[in-house]
C-alpha positions in Angstrom: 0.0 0.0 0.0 1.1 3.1 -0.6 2.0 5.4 1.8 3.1 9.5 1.6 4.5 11.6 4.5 5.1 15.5 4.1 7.9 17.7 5.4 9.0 20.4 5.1 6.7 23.0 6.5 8.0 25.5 8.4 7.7 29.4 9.5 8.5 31.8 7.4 8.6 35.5 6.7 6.7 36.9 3.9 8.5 36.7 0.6 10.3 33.9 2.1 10.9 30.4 0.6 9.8 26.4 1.2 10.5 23.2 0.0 7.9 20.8 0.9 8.8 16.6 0.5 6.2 14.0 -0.5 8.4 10.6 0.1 6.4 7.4 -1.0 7.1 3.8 0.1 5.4 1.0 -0.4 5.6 2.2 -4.0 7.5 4.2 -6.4 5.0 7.3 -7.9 5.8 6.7 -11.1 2.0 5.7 -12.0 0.5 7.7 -10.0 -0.5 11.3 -10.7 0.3 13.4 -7.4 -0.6 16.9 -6.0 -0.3 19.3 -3.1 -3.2 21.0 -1.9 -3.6 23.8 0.6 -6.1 23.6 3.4 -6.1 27.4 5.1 -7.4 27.7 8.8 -10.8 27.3 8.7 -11.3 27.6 5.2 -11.7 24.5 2.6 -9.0 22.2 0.6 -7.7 23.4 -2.5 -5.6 22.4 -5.2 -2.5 24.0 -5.5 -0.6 21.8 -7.8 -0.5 18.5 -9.8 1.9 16.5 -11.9 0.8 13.6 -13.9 2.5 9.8 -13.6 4.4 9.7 -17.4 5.7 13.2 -18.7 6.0 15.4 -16.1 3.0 17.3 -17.5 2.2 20.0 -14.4 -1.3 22.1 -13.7 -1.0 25.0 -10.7 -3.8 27.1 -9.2 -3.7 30.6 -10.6 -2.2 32.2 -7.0 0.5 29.7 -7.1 1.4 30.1 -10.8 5.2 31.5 -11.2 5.8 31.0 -7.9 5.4 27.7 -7.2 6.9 24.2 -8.5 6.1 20.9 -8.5 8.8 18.4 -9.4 9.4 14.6 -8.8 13.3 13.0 -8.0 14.7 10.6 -6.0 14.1 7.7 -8.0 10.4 8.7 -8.2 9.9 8.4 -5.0 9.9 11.9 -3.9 7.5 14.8 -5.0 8.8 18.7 -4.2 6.8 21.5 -4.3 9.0 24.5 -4.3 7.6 27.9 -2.7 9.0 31.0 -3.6 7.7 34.7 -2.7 5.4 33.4 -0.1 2.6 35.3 1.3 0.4 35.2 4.3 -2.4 33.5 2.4 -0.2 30.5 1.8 0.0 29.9 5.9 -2.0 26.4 5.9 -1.2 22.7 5.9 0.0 21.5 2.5 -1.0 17.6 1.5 0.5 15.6 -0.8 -2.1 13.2 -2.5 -2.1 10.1 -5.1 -4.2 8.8 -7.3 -2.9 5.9 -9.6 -3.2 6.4 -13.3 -2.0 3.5 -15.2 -4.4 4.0 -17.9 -4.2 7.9 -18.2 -0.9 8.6 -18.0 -0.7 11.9 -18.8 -3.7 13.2 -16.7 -3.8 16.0 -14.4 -6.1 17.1 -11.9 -6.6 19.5 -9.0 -9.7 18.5 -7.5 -9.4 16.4 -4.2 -11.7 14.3 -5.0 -9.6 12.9 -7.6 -6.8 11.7 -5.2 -7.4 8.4 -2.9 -3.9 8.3 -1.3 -3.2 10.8 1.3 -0.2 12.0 3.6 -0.7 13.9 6.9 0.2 17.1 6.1 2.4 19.2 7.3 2.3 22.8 8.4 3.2 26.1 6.5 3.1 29.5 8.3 3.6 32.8 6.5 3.7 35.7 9.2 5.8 38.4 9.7 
């Protein structure tokens, strides 16, 4: 079974960067598209970024795009999402999410309800 654990999270001042870890065992992720999402206090989950399981093809939420990247390495085992120019609104905890795709290889997708595999999350503050 597959299983993801974040890290990464951390405080940070605004403008500040992250680099938030998805490490997989159990399984490699290379059929399986994954993405981060963003749950704010209070507020509900939302997709911040996906990459599929074959080409490397990437989607992004509008207030992430050009400052945020997703990216898989170590052996694909390992999905980063790099955060750069952070703002307050990012404060949240980030989840990294998989959904197999053995048959779609190239999908995408940003909605939650797409994903079946889950990590715990792990914390991102953005405060001055």
């Amino acid at each position: 079974q597959l299983q993801l654990v974040e890290s990464g999270g951390a405080l940070v001042h605004p403008g500040g960067s992250l680099r938030l870890s998805c490490v997989a065992s159990g399984l490699t992720l290379d059929k399986y598209a994954v993405a981060w999402f963003h749950q704010a206090p209070e507020k509900e989950r939302e997709g911040v970024s996906s990459i599929s399981a074959s080409n490397g093809e990437t989607l992004y939420a509008d207030s992430v795009k050009d400052r945020f990247t997703i990216s898989k390495a170590g052996a694909k085992s390992t999905v980063y999402l790099q955060m750069n120019s952070l703002k307050p609104e990012d404060t949240g905890v980030y989840y990294c999410a998989a959904v197999p795709r053995v048959f779609s290889r190239h999908w995408v997708g940003i909605r939650a309800t797409d994903y079946d595999n889950w990590g715990q999350g792990t914390q991102v503050t953005v405060s001055s």
